[in-house]
C-alpha positions in Angstrom: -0.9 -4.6 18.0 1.8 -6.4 16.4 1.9 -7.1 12.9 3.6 -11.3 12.5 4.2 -13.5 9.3 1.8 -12.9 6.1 0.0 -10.1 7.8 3.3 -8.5 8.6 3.8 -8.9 4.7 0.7 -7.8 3.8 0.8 -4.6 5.8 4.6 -3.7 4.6 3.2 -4.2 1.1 0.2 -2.0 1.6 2.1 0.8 3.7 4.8 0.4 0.3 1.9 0.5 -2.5 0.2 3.8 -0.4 3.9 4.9 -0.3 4.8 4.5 -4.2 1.5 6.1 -4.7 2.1 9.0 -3.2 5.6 9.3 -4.7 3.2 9.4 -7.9 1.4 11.7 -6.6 3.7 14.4 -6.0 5.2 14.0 -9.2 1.8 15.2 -11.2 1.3 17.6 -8.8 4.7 19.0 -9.2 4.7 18.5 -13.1 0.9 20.0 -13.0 2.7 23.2 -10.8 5.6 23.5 -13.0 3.5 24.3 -16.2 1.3 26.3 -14.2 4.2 28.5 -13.2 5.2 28.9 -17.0 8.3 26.7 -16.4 10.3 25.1 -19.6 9.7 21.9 -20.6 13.9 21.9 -19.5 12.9 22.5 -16.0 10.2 20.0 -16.4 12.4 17.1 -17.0 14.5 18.1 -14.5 11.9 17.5 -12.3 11.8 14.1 -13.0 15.5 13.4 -13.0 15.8 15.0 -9.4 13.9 12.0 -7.9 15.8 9.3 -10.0 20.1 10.5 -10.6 19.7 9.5 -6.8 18.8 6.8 -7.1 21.7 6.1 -9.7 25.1 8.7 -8.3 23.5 8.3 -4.3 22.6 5.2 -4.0 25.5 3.0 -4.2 27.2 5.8 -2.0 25.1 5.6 0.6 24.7 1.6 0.6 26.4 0.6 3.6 24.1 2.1 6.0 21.6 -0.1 4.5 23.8 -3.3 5.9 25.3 -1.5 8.9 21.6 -0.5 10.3 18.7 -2.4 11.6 16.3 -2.4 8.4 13.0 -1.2 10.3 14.7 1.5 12.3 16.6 2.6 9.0 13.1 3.1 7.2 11.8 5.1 9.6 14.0 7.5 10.0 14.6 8.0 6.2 10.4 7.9 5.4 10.1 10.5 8.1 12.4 12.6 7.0 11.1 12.7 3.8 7.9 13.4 4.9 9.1 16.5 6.6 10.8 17.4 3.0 7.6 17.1 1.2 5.8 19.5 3.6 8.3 22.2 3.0 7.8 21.4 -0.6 4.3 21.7 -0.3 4.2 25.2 0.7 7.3 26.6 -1.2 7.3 28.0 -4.9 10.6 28.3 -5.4 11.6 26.3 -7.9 15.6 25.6 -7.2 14.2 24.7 -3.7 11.8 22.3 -5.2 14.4 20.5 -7.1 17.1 20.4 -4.3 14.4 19.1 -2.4 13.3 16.4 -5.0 16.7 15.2 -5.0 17.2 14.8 -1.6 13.7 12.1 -1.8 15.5 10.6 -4.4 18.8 9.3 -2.0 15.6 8.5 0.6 14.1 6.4 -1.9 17.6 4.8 -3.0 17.9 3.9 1.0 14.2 2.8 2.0 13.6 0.9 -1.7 16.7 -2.1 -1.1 16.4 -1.8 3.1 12.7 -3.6 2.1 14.0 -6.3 0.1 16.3 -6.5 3.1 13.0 -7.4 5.3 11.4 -9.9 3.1 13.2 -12.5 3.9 12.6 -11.9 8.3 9.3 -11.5 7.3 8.2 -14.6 4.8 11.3 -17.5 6.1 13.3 -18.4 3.2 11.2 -20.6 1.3 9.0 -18.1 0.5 10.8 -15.0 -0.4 9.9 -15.4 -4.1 6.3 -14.6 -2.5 7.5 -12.1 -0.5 8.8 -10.1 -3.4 6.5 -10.6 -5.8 4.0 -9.6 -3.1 5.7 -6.3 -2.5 6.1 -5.6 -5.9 2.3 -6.4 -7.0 1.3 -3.7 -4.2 3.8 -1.5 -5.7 2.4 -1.9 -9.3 -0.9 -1.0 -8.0 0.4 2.0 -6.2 2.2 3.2 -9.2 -1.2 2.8 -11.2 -3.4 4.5 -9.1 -1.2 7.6 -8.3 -1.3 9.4 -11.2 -5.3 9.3 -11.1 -5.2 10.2 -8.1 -3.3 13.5 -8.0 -5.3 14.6 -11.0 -8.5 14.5 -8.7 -7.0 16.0 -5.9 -4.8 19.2 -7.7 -8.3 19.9 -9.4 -10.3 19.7 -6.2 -8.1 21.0 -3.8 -4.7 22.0 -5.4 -1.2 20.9 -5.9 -0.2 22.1 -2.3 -3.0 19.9 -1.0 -1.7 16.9 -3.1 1.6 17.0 -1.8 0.7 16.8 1.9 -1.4 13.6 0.7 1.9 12.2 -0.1 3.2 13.4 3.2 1.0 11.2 4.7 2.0 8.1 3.2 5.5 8.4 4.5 3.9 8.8 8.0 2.1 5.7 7.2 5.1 4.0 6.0 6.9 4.6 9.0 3.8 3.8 11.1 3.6 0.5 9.7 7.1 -0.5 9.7 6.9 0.4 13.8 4.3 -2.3 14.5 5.8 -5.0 12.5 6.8 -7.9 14.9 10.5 -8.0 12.7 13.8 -7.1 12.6 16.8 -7.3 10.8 19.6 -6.6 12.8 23.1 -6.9 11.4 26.2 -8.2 13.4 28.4 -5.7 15.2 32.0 -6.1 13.6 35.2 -5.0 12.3 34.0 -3.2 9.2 36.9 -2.0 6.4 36.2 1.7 5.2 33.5 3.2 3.9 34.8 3.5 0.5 35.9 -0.5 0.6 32.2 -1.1 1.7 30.9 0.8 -1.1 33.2 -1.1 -4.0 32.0 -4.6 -2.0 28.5 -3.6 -3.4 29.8 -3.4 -7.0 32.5 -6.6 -6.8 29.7 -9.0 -5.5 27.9 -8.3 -8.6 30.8 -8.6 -11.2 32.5 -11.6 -9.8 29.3 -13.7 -10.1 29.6 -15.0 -13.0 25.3 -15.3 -13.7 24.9 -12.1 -12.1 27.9 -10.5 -13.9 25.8 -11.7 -17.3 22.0 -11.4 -16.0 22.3 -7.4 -14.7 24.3 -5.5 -17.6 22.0 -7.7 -19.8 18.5 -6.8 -18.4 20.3 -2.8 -18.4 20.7 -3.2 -22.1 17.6 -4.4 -22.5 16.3 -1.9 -20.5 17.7 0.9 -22.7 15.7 -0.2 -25.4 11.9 -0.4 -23.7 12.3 2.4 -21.6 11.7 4.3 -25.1 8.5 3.1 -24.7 7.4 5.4 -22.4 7.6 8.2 -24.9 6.9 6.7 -27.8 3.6 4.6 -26.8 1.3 8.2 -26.5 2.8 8.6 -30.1 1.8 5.5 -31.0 -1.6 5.5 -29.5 -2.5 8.6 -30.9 -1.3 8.6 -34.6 -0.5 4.9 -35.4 -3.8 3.8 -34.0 -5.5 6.5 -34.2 -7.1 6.0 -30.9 -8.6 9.2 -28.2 -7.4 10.2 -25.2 -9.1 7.3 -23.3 -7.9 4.7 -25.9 -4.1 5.7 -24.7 -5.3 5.1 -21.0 -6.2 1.9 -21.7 -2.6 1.2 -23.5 -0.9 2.7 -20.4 -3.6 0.7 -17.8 -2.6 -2.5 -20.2 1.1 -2.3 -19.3 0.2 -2.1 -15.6 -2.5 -5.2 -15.5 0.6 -7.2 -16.9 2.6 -6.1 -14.0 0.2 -6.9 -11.4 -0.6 -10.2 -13.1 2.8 -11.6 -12.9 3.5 -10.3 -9.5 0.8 -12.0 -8.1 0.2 -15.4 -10.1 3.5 -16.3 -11.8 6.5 -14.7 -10.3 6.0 -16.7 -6.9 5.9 -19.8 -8.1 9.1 -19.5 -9.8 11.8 -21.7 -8.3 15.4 -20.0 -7.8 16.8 -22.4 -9.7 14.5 -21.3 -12.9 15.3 -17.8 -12.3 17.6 -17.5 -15.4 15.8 -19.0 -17.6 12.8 -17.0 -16.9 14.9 -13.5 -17.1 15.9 -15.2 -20.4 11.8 -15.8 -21.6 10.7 -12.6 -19.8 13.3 -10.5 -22.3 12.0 -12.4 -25.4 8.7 -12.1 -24.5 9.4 -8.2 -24.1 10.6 -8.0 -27.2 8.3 -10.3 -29.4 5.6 -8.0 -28.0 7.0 -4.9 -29.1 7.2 -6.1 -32.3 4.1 -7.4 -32.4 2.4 -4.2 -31.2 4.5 -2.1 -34.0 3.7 -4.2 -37.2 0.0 -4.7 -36.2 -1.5 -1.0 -35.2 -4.9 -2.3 -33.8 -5.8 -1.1 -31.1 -7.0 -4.8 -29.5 -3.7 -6.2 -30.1 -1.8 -3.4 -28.6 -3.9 -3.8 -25.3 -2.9 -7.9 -25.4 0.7 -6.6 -26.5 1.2 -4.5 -23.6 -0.4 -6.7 -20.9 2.4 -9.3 -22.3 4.8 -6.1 -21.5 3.6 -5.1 -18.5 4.1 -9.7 -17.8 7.6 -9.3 -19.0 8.5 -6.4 -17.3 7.1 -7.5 -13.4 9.3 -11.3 -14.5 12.5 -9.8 -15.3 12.7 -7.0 -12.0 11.6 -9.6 -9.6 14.4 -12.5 -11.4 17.1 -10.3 -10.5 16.0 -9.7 -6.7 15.7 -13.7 -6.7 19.1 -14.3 -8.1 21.2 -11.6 -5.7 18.9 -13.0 -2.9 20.2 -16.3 -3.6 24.1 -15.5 -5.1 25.0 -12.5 -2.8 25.8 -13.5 0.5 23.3 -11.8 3.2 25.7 -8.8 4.3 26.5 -7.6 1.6 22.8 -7.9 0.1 21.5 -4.2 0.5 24.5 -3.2 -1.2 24.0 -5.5 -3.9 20.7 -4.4 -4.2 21.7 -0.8 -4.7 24.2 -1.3 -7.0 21.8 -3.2 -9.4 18.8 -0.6 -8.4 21.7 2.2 -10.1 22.8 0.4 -13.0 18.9 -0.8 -14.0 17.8 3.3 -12.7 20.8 4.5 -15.0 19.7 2.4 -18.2 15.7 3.6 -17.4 16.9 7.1 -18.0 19.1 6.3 -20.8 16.5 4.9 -22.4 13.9 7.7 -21.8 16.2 10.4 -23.1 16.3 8.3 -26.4 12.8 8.1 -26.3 12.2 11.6 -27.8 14.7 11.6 -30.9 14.1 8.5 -31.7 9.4 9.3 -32.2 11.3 12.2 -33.5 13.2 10.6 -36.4 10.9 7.4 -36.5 8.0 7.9 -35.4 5.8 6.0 -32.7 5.5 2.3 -34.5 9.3 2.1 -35.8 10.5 3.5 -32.4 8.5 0.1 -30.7 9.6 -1.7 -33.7 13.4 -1.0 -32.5 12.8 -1.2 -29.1 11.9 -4.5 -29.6 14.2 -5.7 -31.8 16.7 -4.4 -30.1 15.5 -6.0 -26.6 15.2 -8.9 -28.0 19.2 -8.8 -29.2 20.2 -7.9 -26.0 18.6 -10.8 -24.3 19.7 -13.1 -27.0 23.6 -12.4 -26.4 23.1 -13.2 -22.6 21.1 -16.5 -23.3 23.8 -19.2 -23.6 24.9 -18.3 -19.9 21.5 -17.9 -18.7 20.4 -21.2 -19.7 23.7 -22.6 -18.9 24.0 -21.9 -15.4 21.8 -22.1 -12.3 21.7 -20.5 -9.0 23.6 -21.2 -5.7 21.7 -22.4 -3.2 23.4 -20.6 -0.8 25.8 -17.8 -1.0 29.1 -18.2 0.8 29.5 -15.4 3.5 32.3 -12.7 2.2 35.6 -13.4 4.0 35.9 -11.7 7.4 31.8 -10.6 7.6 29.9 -12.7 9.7 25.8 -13.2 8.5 23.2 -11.1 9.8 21.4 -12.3 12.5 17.6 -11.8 11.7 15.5 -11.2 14.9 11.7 -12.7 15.0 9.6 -13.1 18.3 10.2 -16.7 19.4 6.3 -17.5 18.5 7.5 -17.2 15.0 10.8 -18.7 14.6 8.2 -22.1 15.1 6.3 -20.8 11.8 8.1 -18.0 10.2 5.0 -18.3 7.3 1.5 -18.4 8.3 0.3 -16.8 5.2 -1.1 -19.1 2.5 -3.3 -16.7 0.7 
C-alpha cells in the first residue's frame, strides 16, 4: 500500500517523531551507560557533542548529495545504515568506539534531517508547505518529549543494550516508511561544478539574500543566549523556586507543550510573506519570557513562561525553513538547509557550554535573566530589516542549474493535497 497526499505526510511525520524518539532514546541510555561505567563527566559531554559537531563541521560538507540524490532513496540508505551503527553500539563497551560511532549518526542525521524538508513540498503542493513543516516538526517535538521517558523505563526494565536496539528499530521504521510513500524528489541530471563549488553555493545562497543574510546570524545570536537555558532551568527549578524533582518536569514538559502548540495551531497559518515579522515577535516573545520567568520565581508563572518559550522557539525554527523555502531557489535548497542547520547547531552548543559558568557565576534566575535580555537585543538589531522586507515569491533558479523535477503519481498531480485535518 501506497502512502499519497496528507497520509503520505502524516506517515513521514510519524516514522520522523518515532525516529527523533529513538535518537533520544539512545542518548539516555548511552549517558545512563556512561555513568555506570565510572566515565568523567568530560567523556559525558562528549557524548553529546559526538551526535551534534556533525551536524555543524559534516553537514555543510556533505550537502550536495542531498541535491544530487533522489530524497527518498537518500533517506533510506543513510537511516539504514545508521541502524546497523546503533546495533554494533548496542553490544560494544568500548567507549572510543561508542563515540566514533555516535559521530558517524551525527553526519546521518545532518543528511536525513534537510533531505525531509526536501520532501515536504512533493508531498503537501506548494500552498501548503507551511503545513507540511510545521506538521513534521509538531511530530518531532512529540518525539523529542517522549524519548527521554522512555529510555528511562526501558534501561531499568531491560537495560541500556536493550534500549539502543529500540532505537534501531526506528531507523528501520523510518526507512520502511519512506519506501511506501507514493513521492519523489528527483533532481535534474546536469553539468555540476565541483564538489567544493557545490559546497560554497550552500553558504553564498544564504549570504547574498539580503533577509536571509539578516534573519539566520540573527536567530544564531539569539540562539546563543537561550540555549543557556537548558542548564540553567534545573538550577532554577530547584533553588530559585524551590520546587521537587517533579516540579522541574513540569518546567521541562512546559517548554515542550509550547513547541507542539505552535507547530500545530499557529505556525501553519502563517503566510510567507509574514514570515519575518513573526521570526521578529517569536524572538521578543523569547526573551520577554525569560525575563519574566527570572524576576517572578513562581513556580505557576514559570510553567506559563516556558510554554510561551517552548511557542517562541517552534515560531522562530519553522520561519527560517519558510523563508529559504521561499528565497533559495529549489536546487540549491538542501544545501541551504544544511548550512543554516550548522550555523543554528553551532550557536546551540555555544550556548550550552556557556550555560555552566554562567549558573556558575550567576546563578539560575540571573542566568534566564541574561539570556533573555540578551535574546531580546539580538532580535531587536535585526528588526528594522525584518519588518522592512518581505519574501520572494519565488526564487530565481541559480545560473546554469536547472529546477528539480518533483515526481508524484499522475492521480496526484490533479490534487497534490487531500489532507484538511
Amino acid at each position: 500500500m501506497l502512502f499519497r497526499g496528507g497520509s503520505a505526510l502524516t506517515a513521514v511525520a510519524f516514522a520522523y517523531a518515532i525516529s527523533s524518539m529513538g535518537d533520544q532514546v539512545a542518548l539516555v541510555a548511552l549517558t545512563l551507560r556512561f555513568y555506570e561505567q565510572g566515565a568523567s563527566g568530560v567523556l559525558i559531554s562528549a557524548l553529546v557533542m559526538a551526535g551534534v559537531l556533525p551536524v555543524v563541521v559534516i553537514g555543510p560538507l556533505a550537502a550536495p548529495l542531498i541535491d544530487r540524490v533522489e530524497s527518498r532513496r537518500l533517506i533510506t540508505v543513510v537511516t539504514l545504515v545508521q541502524a546497523a551503527f546503533v546495533m554494533v553500539i548496542a553490544f560494544t563497551d568500548h567507549i572510543g568506539v561508542t563515540l566514533l560511532l555516535m559521530a558517524a549518526l551525527g553526519a546521518g542525521l545532518a543528511i536525513v534531517s534537510p533531505t525531509l524538508l526536501l520532501l515536504v513540498p512533493v508531498v503537501t503542493g506548494e500552498d501548503r508547505v507551511a503545513h507540511g513543516y510545521g506538521r513534521l516538526e509538531a511530530f518531532r517535538s512529540v518525539g523529542n518529549a517522549v524519548g527521554p521517558a522512555l529510555a528511562g523505563l526501558l534501561v531499568v526494565a531491560f537495560g541500556s543494550s536493550a534500549a539502543l536496539l529500540v532505537d534501531a528499530v526506528t531507523f528501520v521504521l523510518l526507512a520502511v516508511v519512506l519506501t511506501v510513500v507514493a513521492v519523489r524528489r528527483e533532481p535534474v541530471s546536469a553539468v555540476r561544478p565541483r564538489w567544493s563549488h557545490q559546497v560554497r553555493e550552500g553558504v553564498t545562497v544564504l549570504s547574498r539574500n539580503r533577509l536571509l543574510a539578516t534573519a539566520i546570524p540573527a536567530l544564531a545570536a539569539a540562539v546563543v543566549f537561550t540555549a543557556t537555558m537548558s542548564v540553567a532551568r534545573v538550577f532554577f527549578a530547584r533553588e530559585d523556586i524551590g520546587t521537587t524533582n517533579f516540579g522541574y518536569g513540569l518546567v521541562v514538559a512546559a517548554h515542550a507543550v509550547g513547541m507542539v502548540t505552535a507547530s500545530v495551531f499557529l505556525a501553519p497559518r502563517v503566510p510567507i510573506a509574514a514570515q519575518p515579522r513573526v521570526l521578529a515577535g517569536a524572538g521578543l516573545l523569547m526573551g520577554l519570557a525569560l525575563v519574566v520567568i527570572a524576576t517572578i520565581p513562581v513556580l505557576a508563572v514559570a510553567l506559563v513562561g516556558f510554554v510561551l518559550t517552548g511557542v517562541a522557539n517552534a515560531l522562530q525554527g519553522l520561519a527560517i525553513r519558510n523563508l529559504i523555502h521561499a528565497e533559495v531557489p529549489a536546487e540549491v535548497r538542501g544545501r541551504a538547509f544544511a548550512s543554516s542547520s550548522a550555523v543554528l547547531n553551532s550557536a546551540n552548543l555555544s550556548g550550552t557550554a556557556l550555560g555552566g559558568p554562567a549558573v556558575i557565576l550567576l546563578g539560575g534566575a540571573a542566568s534566564l535573566l541574561v539570556a533573555g535580555i540578551g535574546t531580546v537585543m539580538a532580535t531587536l538589531a535585526a528588526t528594522p530589516i525584518l519588518l522592512r522586507r518581505s519574501p520572494t515569491t519565488g526564487a530565481t533558479p541559480t545560473t546554469g542549474l536547472p529546477s528539480p523535477r518533483a515526481s508524484v503519481p499522475s492521480e496526484d498531480r490533479a490534487k497534490p493535497t487531500d489532507d484538511r485535518r
